[in-house]
N, C-alpha and C positions, 0 to 999 in steps of 0.2 A: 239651415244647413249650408246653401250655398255661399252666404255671406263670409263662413267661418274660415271656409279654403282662403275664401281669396285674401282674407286679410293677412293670412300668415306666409302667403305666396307672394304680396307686396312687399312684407315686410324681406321677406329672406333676401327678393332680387334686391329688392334695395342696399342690406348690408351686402349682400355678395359681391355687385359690381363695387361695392366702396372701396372693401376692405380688396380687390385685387386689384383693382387700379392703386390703388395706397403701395401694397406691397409689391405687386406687380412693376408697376413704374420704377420703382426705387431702384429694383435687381435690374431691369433694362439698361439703366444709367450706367453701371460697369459693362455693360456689352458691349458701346461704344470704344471701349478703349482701345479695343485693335484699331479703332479709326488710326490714333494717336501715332500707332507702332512705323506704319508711313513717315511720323518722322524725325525719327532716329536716323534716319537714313539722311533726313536733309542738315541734321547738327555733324553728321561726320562729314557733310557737305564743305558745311561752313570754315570748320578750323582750316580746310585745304587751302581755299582762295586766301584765310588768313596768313598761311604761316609763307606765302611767297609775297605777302603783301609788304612786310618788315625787311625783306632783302631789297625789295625795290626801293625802299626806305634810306637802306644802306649803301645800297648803289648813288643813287642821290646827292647823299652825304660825300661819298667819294668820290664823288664829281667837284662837287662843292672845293673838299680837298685837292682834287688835281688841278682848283684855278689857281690856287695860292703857288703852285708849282712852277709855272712860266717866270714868275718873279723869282725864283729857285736860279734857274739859269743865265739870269741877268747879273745875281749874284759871280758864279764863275766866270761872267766875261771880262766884270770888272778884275776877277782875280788873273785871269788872261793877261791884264797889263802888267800886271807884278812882276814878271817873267822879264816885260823888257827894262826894267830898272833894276835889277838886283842888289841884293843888299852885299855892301863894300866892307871890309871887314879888312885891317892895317896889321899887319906883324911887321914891326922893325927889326931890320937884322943888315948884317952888313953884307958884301956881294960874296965873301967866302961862307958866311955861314945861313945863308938864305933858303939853301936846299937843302939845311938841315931842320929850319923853321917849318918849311911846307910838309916834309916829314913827318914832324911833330903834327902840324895841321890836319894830315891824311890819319895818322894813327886819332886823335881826338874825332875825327870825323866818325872813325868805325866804331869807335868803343861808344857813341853816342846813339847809334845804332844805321845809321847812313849804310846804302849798299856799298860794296865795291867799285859797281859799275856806276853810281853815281858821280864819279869824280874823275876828274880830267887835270893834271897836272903838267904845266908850261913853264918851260927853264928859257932864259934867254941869253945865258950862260954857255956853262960847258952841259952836254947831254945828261941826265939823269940815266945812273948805272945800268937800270935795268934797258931804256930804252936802245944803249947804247952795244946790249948786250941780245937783244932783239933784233937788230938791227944788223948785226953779224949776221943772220939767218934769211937777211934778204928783207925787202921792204913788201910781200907780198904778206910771208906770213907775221910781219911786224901789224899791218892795217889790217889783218882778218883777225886780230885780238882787239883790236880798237872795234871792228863792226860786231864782234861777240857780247862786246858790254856788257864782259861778267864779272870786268874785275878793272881794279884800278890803270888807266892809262895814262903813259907819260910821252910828252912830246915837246920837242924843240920849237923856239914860235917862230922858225921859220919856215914847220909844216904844220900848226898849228892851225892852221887857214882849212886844212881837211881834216878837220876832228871834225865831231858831230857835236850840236849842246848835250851838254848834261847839266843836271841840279848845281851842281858845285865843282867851279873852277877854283883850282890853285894856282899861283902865280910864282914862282921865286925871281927874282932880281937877282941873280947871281953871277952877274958879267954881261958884256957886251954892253954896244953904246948907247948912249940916251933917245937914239933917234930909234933900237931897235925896241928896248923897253917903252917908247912911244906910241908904236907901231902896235905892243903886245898885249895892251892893258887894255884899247878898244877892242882888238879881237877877243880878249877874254869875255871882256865884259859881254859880249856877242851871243857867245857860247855858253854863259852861264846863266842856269834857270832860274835860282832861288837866290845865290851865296855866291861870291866873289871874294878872294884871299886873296891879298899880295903881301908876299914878305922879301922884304927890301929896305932899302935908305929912305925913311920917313920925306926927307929930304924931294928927291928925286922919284918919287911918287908926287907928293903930295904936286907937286911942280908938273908933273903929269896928268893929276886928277883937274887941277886945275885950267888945263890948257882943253877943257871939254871932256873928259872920260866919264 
C-alpha cells in the first residue's frame, strides 16, 4: 500500500512543476515588457538632439557660403573704378542747337527709366532757361534744388565746379571759347558716375577728348 501513494505523488510533482514552469515561464516573458516602457521615453530622447543636429548642419553650409562672399566685394571694388572712367557718349550738334540735343538727351534718359536727380546738365554757352530762371530767385534757393536731387539740375560750367557727381552728366557746347569747353569736359567728366554726353562740334570735342579728357 505504501508503495502505491508514492508512486502517484512522484509522478503528479513531476508533471506539475513541468507543465508550470512550461507555462508559467512563457506568461512571465510579457511581464517584462514594462521593462521596455522606460524606453519610449529615451526614442522621444533621441529625435530632439536629432532635429538641431541638421540646423547645425546648415549652419555650416552657410558658413561655407559666406566664404565665397568676401570675393562678392572685391567684385564691387573693381566696379568702384568704373565710376572714374565713365562711359563717353558724342551727339554732334552745332553751338545753336546743342541745348536742344541735351534736351533730347535728358528726355531719352527718363523715358529709359533714369531718375531725375540723376542727371546734371552743363551749358558752356548761354544759361539753360530753367537755370536762368532759378537763378532770378537768388543763388541760395537755386543750390538748395541742386542739394534736394530730386530732379534734373542745370548749371553753367562756370559753376559747375559745385555741383555734386551724379550718374549722368550732360554736356551741351553751345557757345563760349575753346578754352572754356576745355575747361568743362574734364569737370564733367569728374562729376559723372556712369554716363558722360556731350553734344557739340564733333570737331572741337573730339580735339578736346584728345588733349587728355
Amino acid at each position: 500500500m505504501p508503495l502505491i501513494p508514492e508512486e502517484p505523488q512522484i509522478h503528479e510533482s513531476a508533471q506539475g512543476p513541468r507543465a508550470t514552469p512550461a507555462s508559467g515561464r512563457t506568461a512571465p516573458t510579457p511581464r517584462p515588457v514594462p521593462g521596455p516602457r522606460p524606453m519610449a521615453p529615451t526614442r522621444p530622447g533621441r529625435p530632439g538632439p536629432l532635429r538641431p543636429t541638421p540646423p547645425a548642419q546648415r549652419t555650416t553650409r552657410d558658413v561655407a557660403a559666406a566664404k565665397p562672399g568676401p570675393s562678392d566685394p572685391a567684385t564691387p571694388a573693381a566696379s568702384g573704378q568704373a565710376p572714374a572712367t565713365p562711359q563717353i557718349q558724342l551727339i554732334p550738334a552745332s553751338a545753336e542747337g546743342a541745348l536742344d540735343a541735351a534736351e533730347e538727351a535728358v528726355d531719352l534718359l527718363l523715358d529709359s527709366g533714369r531718375a531725375p536727380g540723376d542727371v546734371l546738365v552743363i551749358t558752356t554757352g548761354a544759361q539753360h532757361p530753367w537755370a536762368a530762371h532759378e537763378l532770378s530767385f537768388g543763388e541760395t534757393s537755386y543750390w538748395a534744388q541742386h542739394d534736394a536731387g530730386d530732379d534734373v539740375f542745370y548749371a553753367d560750367a562756370a559753376a559747375a565746379g559745385r555741383a555734386a557727381t551724379r550718374p549722368v552728366v550732360v554736356v551741351a557746347i553751345n557757345g563760349g571759347s575753346d578754352a572754356v569747353a576745355a575747361e568743362a569736359l574734364p569737370l564733367a567728366r569728374s562729376r559723372a558716375g556712369a554716363l558722360l554726353i556731350v553734344c557739340g562740334d564733333p570737331q572741337q570735342i573730339n580735339s578736346v577728348l584728345a588733349a587728355g579728357v
